[in-house]
C-alpha positions as CSV (number, residue, x, y, z in Angstrom):
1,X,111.7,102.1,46.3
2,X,111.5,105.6,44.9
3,X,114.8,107.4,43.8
4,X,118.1,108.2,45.0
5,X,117.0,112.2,45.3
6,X,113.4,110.8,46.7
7,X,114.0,107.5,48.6
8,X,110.4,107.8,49.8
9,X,108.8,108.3,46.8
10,X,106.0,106.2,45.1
11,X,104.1,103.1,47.4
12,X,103.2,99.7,46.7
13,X,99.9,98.5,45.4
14,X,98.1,96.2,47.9
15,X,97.2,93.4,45.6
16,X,99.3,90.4,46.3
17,X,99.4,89.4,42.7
18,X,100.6,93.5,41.7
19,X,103.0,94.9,44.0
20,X,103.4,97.4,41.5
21,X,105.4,100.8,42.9
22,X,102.9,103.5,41.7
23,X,104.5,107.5,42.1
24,X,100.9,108.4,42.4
25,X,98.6,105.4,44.7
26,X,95.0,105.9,45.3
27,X,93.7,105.5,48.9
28,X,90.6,103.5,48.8
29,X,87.9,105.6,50.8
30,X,86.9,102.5,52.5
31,X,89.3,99.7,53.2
32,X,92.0,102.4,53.6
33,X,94.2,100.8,51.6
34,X,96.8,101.6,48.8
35,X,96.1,100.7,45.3
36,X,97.2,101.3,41.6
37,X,95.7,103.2,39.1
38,X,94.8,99.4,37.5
39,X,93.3,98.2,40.6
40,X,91.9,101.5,42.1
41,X,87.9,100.6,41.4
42,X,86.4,98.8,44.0
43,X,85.4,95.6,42.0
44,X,89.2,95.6,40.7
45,X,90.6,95.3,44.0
46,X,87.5,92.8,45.6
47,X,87.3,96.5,48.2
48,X,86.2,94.2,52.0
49,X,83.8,97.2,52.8
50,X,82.5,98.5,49.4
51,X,79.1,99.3,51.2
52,X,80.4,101.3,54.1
53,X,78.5,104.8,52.6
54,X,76.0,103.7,51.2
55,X,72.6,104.6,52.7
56,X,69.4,102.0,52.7
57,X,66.2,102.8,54.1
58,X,63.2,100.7,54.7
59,X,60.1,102.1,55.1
60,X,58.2,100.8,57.6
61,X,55.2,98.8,57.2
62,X,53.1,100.1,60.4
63,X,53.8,103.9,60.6
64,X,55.1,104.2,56.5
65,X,57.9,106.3,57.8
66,X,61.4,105.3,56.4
67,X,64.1,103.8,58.5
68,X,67.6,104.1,57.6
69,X,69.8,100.8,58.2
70,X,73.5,102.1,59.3
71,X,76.0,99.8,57.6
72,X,78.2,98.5,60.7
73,X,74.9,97.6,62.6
74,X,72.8,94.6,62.2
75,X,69.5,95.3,60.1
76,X,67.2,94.0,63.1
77,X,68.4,95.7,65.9
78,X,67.8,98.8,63.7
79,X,64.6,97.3,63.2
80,X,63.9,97.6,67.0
81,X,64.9,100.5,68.2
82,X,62.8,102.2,65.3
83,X,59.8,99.7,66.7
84,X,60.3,101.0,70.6
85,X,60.9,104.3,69.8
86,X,59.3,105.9,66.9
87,X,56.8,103.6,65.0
88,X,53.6,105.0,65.1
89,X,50.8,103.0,63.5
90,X,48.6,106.2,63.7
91,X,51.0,108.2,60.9
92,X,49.9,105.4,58.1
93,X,46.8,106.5,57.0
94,X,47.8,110.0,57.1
95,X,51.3,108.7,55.1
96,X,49.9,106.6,52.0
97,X,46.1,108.8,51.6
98,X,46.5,110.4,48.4
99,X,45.1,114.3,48.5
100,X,42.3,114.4,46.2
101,X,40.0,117.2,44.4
102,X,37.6,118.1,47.0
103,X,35.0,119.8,43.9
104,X,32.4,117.2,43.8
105,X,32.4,114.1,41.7
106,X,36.2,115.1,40.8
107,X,38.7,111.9,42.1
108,X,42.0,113.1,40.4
109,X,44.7,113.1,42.9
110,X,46.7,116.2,43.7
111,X,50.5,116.0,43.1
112,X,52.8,118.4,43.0
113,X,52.1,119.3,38.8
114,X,48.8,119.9,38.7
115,X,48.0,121.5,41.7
116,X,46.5,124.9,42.3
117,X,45.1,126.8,45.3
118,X,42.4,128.9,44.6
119,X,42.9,133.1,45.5
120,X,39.7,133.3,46.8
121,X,39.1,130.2,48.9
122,X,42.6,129.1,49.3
123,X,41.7,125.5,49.1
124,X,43.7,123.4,46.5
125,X,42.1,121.8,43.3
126,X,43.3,120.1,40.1
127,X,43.9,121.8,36.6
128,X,40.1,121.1,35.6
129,X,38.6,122.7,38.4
130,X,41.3,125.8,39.2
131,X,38.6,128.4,38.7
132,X,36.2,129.6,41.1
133,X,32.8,128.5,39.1
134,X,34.0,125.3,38.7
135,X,34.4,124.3,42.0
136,X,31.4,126.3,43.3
137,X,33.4,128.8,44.9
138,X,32.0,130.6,48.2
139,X,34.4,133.8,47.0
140,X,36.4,135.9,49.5
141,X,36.0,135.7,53.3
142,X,34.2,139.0,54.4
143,X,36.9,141.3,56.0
144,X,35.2,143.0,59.5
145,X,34.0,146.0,59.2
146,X,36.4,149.1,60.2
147,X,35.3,150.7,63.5
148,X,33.2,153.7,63.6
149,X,33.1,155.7,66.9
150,X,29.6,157.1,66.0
151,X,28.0,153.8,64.8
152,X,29.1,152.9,68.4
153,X,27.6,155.7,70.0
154,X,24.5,155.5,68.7
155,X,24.4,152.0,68.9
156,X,24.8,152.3,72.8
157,X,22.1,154.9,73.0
158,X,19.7,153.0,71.8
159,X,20.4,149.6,73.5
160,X,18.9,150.2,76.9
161,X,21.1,149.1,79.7
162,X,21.5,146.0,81.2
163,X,23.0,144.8,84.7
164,X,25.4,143.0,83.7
165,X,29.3,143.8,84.2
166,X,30.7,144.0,81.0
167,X,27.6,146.2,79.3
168,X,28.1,148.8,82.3
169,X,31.9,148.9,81.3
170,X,31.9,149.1,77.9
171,X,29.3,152.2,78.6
172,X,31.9,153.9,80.7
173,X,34.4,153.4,78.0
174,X,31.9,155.2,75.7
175,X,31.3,157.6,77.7
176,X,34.7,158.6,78.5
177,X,35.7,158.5,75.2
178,X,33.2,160.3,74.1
179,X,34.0,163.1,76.7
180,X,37.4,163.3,75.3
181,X,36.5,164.1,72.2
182,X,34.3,166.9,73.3
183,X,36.7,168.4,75.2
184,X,39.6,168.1,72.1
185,X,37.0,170.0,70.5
186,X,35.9,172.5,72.7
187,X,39.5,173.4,73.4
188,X,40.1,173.8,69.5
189,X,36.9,175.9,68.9
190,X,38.5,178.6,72.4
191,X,42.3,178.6,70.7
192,X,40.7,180.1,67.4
193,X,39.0,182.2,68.9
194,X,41.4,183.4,70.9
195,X,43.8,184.0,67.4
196,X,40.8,186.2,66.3
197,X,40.4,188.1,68.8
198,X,44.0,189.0,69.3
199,X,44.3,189.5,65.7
200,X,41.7,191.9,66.0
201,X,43.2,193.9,68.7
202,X,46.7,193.7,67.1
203,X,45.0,195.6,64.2
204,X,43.4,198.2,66.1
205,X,46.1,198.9,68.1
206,X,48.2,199.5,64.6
207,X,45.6,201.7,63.8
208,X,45.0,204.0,67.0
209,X,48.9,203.9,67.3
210,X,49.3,205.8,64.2
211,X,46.4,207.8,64.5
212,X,47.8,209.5,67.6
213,X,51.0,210.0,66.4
214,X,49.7,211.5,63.3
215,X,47.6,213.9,65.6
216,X,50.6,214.3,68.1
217,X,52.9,215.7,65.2
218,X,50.1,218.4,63.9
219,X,49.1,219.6,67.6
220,X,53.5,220.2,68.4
221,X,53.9,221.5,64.9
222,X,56.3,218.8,63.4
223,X,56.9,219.0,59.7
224,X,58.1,216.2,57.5
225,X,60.4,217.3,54.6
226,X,60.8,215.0,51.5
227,X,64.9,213.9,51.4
228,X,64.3,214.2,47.4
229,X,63.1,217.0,46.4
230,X,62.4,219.2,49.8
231,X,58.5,219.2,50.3
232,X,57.3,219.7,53.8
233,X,54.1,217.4,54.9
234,X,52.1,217.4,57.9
235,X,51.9,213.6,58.6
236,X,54.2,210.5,58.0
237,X,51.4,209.1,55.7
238,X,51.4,211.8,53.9
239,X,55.2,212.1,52.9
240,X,55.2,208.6,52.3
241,X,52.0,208.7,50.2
242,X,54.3,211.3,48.3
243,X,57.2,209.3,47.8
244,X,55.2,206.6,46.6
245,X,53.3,208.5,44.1
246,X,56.0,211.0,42.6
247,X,59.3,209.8,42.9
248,X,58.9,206.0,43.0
249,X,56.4,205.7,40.1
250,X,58.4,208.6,38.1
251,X,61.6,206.1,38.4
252,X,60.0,203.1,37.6
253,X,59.2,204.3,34.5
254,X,60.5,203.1,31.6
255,X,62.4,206.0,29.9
256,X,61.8,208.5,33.0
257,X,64.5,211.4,33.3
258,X,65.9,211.6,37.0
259,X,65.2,215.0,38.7
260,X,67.8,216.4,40.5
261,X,67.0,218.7,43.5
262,X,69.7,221.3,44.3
263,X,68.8,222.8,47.8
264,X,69.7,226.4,49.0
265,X,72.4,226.4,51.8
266,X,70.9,229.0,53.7
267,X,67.3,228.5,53.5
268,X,66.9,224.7,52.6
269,X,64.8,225.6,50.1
270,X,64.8,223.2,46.6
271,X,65.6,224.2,43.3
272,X,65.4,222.1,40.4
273,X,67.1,224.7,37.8
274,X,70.2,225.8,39.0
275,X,69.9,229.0,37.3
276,X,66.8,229.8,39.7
277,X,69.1,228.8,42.6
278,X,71.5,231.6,41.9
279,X,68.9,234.2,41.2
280,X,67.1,233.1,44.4
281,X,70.4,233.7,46.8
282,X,71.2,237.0,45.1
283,X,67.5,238.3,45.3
284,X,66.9,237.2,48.7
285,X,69.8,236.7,50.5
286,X,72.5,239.8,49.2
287,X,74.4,237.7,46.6
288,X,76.0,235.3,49.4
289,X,75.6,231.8,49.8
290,X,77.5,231.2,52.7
291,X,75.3,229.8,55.3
């Protein structure tokens, strides 16, 4: 058998009348034996156990459930051990009662084509009858209402109270919940006023603050001089008021020449010529302007 190279190459068919050395045997999956390709079927090769996998079931005749017969065991002790164990007689009318149309006068029975459940009942019916006027349809269920603390509230005002347990708590709960809310509110209504009135003071504060030092600068005799073009104020305000006015708004301008302030080093004093500069140090101050 097989080859010189491969001495166990290649088995033996199991029919006695065959014998035939096949390189490539089938293993029948359930006599376990080796076959041909000619005699590989079970038919060709009369297979012992040709009904090994196959599955049977019975269904039973007192509960209409199905019983599956296993192939190495005898039918009727299969039969009893369903019987002892897991018959029950109460399942048949459940098992073979067909579903039907419940609209009214309607018999057709409900499979699994032409059934439809209804969006607003959620009860099945057939094809004819899928829509709600034709079944007489009761519509939606009513969703609860959502709850209203006031509706409560006034509802427990004017129901007078009884003695009994569970009215007195439920009035407590009210009550207490009702306090809360006061309270949430009361402290909300204090914190803005509170932000107003220190608001308020912040602002007159600002106010008296630079009010005084205003005041404080004119009594000592404090002069503010404009860095640009040397004028002396009184006040803060008002050299800021000048800035604002004069040399901001003048350079803003579209097309506005610059000023240029040329300041005597002697005297501080601001020229904007400075050909009136030179006459100024020579008139007042001898021709020298060394400081």
């Amino acid at each position: 058998m097989g080859t010189p190279e491969f001495p166990n190459l290649g088995k033996h068919c199991s029919v006695s009348d065959c014998k035939l050395i096949d390189f490539l045997p089938f293993t029948c999956d359930r006599c376990n034996q080796i076959y041909c390709l000619e005699h590989r079927s079970y038919i060709k090769h009369n297979c012992t156990k040709p009904n090994k996998h196959d599955v049977t079931v019975v269904i039973c005749p007192l509960c209409a459930k199905g019983v599956r017969l296993i192939p190495d065991q005898d039918p009727n002790i299969t039969w009893e051990n369903h019987v002892n164990t897991e018959c029950d007689p109460s399942n048949y009318e459940k098992a073979t009662k067909k579903k039907k149309c419940p609209a009214p006068g309607c018999r057709e029975v409900l499979v699994f084509s032409n059934t439809i459940k209804c969006r607003d009942c959620m009860i099945d019916h057939c094809l004819k009858h899928r829509f709600g006027p034709a079944h007489k349809c009761p519509g939606p269920k009513k969703l609860e209402t959502s709850f209203s603390f006031m509706s409560l509230v006034n509802r427990n005002r004017k129901e007078e109270p009884k003695p009994n347990l569970a009215s007195a708590s439920s009035s407590k709960w009210t009550t207490g919940l009702f306090n809360v809310a006061s309270s949430i509110m009361a402290s909300a209504e204090a914190g803005i006023s509170k932000l107003s009135g220190d608001t308020n003071q912040s602002q007159q504060t600002t106010r008296n603050g630079t009010g005084q030092s205003s005041g404080s600068g004119n009594r000592n005799g404090l002069v503010e001089q404009c860095p640009q073009c040397g004028a002396k104020f009184s006040s803060v305000t008002t050299l800021v008021d000048h800035v604002q006015k004069v040399h901001e708004r003048s350079g803003n301008r579209p097309g506005a020449k610059k000023v240029t302030i040329d300041a005597c080093p002697k005297c501080s004093r601001g020229f904007v010529d400075p050909v009136a500069l030179v006459e100024h140090v020579e008139r007042d101050h001898g021709g020298s302007s060394r400081a």
